[in-house]
LUMPA-698224 format. One line per field, with one value per atom (N, C-alpha, C): residue in one letter; chain; x, y, z. Coordinates in Angstrom, 3 decimals. Layout:
BEGIN
resn	A_...
chain	A_...
x	X_...
y	Y_...
z	Z_...
END
This chain:
BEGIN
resn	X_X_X_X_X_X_X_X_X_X_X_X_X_X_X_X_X_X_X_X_X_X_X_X_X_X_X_X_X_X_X_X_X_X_X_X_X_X_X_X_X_X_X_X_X_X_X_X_X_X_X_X_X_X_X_X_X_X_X_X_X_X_X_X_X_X_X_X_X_X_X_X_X_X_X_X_X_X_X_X_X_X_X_X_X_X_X_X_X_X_X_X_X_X_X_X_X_X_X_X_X_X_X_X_X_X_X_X_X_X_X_X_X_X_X_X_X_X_X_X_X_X_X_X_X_X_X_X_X_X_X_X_X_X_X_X_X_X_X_X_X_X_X_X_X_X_X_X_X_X_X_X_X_X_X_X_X_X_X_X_X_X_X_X_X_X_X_X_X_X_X_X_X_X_X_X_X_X_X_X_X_X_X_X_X_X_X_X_X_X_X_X_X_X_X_X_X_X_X_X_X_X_X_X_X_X_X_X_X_X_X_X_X_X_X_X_X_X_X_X_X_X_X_X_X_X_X_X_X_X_X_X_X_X_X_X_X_X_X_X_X_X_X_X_X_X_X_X_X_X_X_X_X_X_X_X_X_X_X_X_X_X_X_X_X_X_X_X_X_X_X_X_X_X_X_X_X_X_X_X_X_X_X_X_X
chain	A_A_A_A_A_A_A_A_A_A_A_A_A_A_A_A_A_A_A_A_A_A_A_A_A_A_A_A_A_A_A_A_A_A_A_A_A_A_A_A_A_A_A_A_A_A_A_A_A_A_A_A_A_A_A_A_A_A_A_A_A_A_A_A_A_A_A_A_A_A_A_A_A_A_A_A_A_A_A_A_A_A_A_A_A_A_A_A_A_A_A_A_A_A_A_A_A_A_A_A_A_A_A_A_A_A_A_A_A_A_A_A_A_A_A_A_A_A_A_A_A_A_A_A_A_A_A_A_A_A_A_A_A_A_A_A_A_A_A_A_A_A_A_A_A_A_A_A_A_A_A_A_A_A_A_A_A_A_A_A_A_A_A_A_A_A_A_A_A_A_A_A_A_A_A_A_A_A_A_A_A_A_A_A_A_A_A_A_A_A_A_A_A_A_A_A_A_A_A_A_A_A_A_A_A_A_A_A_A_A_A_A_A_A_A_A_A_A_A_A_A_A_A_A_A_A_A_A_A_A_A_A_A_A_A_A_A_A_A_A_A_A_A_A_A_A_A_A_A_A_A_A_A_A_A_A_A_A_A_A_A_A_A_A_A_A_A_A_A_A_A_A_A_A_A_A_A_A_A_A_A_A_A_A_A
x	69.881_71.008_71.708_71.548_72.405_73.987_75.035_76.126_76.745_78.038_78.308_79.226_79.556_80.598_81.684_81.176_82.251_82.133_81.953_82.807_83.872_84.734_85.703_86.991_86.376_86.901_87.634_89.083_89.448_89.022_89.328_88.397_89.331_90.059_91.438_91.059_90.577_90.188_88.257_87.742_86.416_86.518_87.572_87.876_87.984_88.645_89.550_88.590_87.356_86.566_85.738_84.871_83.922_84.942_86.355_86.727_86.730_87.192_87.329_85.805_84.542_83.551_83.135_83.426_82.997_83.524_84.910_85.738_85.444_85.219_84.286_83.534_82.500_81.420_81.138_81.815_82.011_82.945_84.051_84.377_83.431_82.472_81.621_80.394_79.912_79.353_79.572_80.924_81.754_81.735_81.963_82.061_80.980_79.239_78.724_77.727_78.213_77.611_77.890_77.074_77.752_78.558_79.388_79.880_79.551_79.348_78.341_79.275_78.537_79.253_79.133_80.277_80.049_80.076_78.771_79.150_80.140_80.784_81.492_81.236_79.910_79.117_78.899_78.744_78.651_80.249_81.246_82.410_82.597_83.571_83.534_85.214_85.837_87.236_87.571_88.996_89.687_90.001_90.582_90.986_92.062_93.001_94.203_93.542_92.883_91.694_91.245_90.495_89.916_90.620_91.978_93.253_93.278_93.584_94.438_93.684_92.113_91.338_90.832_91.282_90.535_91.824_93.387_94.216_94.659_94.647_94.215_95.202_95.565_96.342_95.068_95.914_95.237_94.531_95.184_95.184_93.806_94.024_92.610_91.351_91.234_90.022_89.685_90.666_90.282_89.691_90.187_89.696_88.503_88.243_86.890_85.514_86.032_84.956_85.072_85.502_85.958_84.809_84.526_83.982_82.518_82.296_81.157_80.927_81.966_81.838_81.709_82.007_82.208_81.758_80.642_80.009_81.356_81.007_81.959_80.979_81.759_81.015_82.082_81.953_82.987_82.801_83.384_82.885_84.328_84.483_85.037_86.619_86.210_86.855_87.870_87.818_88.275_87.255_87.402_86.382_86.895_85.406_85.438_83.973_84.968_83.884_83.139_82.290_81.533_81.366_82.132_82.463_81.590_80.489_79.049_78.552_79.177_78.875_80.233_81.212_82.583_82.260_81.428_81.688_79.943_79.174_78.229_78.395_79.616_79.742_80.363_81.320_82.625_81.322_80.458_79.399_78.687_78.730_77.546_78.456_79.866_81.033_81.083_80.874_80.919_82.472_83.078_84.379_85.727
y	-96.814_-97.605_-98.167_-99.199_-100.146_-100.511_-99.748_-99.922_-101.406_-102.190_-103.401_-102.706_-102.377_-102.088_-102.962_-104.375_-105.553_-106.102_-105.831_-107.044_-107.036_-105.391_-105.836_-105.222_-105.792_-105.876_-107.496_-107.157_-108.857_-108.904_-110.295_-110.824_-109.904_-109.872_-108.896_-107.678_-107.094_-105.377_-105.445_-106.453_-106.330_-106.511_-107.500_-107.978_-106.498_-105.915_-104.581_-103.614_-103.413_-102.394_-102.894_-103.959_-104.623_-104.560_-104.752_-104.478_-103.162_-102.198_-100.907_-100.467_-100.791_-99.806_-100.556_-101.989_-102.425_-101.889_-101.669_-101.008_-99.535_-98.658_-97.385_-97.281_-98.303_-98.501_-98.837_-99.620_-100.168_-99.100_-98.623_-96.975_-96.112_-95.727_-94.583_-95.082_-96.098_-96.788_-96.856_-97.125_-96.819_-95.199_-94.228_-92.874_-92.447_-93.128_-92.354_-93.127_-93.998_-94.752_-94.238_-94.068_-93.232_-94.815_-94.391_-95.279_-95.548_-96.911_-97.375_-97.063_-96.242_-96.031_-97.204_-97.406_-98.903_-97.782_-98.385_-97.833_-98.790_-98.026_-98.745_-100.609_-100.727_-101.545_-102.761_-102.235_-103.051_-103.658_-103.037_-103.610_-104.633_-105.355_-106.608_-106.375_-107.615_-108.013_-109.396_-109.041_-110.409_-110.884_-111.953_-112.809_-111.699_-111.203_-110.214_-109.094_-108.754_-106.966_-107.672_-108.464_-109.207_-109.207_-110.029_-110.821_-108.858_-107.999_-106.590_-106.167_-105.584_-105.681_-105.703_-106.997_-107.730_-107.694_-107.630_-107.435_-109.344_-110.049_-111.730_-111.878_-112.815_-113.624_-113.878_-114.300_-114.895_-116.220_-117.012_-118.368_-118.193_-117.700_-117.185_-117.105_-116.604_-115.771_-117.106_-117.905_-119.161_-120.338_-119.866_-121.201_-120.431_-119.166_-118.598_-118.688_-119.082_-119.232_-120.765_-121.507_-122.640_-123.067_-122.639_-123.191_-122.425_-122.046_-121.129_-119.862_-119.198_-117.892_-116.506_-116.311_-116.005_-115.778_-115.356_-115.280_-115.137_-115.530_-115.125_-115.749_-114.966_-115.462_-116.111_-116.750_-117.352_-116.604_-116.109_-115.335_-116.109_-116.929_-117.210_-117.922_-118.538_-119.296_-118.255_-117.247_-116.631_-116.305_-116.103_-116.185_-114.157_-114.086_-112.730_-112.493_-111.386_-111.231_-109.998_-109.347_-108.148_-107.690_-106.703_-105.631_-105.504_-105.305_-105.159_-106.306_-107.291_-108.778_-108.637_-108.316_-108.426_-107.854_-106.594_-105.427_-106.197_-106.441_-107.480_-109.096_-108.972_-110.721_-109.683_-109.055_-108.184_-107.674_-106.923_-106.908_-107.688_-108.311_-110.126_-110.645_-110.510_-111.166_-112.426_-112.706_-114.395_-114.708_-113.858_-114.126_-114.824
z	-118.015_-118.432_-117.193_-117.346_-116.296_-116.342_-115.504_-115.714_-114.957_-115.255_-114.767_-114.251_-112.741_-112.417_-111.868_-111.404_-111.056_-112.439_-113.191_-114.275_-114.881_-114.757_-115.008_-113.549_-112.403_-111.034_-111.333_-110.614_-110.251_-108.943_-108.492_-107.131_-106.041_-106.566_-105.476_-104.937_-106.205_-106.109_-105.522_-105.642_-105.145_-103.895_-103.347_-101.942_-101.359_-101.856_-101.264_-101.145_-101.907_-102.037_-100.558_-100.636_-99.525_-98.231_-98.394_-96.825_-96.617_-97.505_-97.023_-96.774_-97.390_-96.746_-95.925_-95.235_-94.204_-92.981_-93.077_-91.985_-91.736_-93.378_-92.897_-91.822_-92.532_-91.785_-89.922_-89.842_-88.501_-87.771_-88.258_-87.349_-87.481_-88.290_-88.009_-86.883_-87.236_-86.185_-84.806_-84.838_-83.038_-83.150_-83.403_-83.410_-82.697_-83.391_-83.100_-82.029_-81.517_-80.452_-79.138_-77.958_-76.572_-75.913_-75.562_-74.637_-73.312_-73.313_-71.714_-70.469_-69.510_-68.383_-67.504_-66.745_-65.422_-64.813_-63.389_-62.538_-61.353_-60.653_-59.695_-59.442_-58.881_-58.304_-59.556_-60.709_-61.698_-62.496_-62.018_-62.251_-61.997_-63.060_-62.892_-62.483_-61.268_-61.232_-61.319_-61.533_-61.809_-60.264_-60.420_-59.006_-58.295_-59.259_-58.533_-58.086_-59.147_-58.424_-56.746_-56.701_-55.216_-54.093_-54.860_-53.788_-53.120_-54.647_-53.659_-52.850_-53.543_-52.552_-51.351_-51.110_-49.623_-49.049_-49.557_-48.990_-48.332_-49.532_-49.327_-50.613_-50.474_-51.622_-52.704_-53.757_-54.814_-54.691_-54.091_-53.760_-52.175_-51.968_-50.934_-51.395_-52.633_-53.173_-54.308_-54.625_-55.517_-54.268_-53.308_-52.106_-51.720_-51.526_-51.306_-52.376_-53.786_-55.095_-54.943_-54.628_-54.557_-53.547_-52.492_-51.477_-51.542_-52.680_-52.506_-51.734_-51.239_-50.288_-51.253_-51.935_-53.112_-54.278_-54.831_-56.315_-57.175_-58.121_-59.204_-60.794_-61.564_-63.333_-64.021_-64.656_-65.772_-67.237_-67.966_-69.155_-70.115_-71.163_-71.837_-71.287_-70.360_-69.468_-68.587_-68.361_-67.165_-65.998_-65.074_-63.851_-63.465_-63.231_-62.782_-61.664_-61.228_-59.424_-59.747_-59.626_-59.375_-58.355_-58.132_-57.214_-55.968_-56.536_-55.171_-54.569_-55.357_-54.610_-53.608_-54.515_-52.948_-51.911_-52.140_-50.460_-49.919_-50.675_-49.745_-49.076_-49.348_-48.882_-47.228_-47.862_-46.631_-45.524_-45.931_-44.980_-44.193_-44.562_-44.226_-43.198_-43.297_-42.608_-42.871_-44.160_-44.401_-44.653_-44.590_-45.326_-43.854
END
């Protein structure tokens, strides 16, 4: 025997059911996922992490990506540096 269990759901109360076990769902999911370790080297910084850093203004480190001295990524229109690229440029003495 086949029961109809949305037919006599309003669109309100079906809405409400599909969000709640989607949201179940997606917290148990994060629960039981390990969380990715960064290591140091794979950190990513912002222009201010750099500027403190290098012990350089902000305005330094935009004229240093600016001129190419500098790697940096763009990820959703903010610009970010990776850490092991900073202390290998600082080594190289390109700076």
């Amino acid at each position: 025997m086949v029961r109809k269990l949305f037919s006599e759901l309003t669109e309100g109360e079906l809405y409400q059911i599909v969000k709640d076990a989607l949201n179940e769902v997606l917290t148990n999911n994060q629960s039981q996922q390990p969380t990715a370790q960064t290591t140091e080297s794979e950190k990513l910084l912002k222009c201010n992490e750099v500027a403190e850093l290098l012990s350089v203004s902000a305005g330094t480190v935009g004229l240093w990506k600016s001129s190419g001295k500098i790697p940096f990524y763009r990820i959703s229109n903010k610009v970010y540096y990776k850490y092991s690229e900073i202390l290998e440029v600082l080594k190289k003495g390109n700076l």
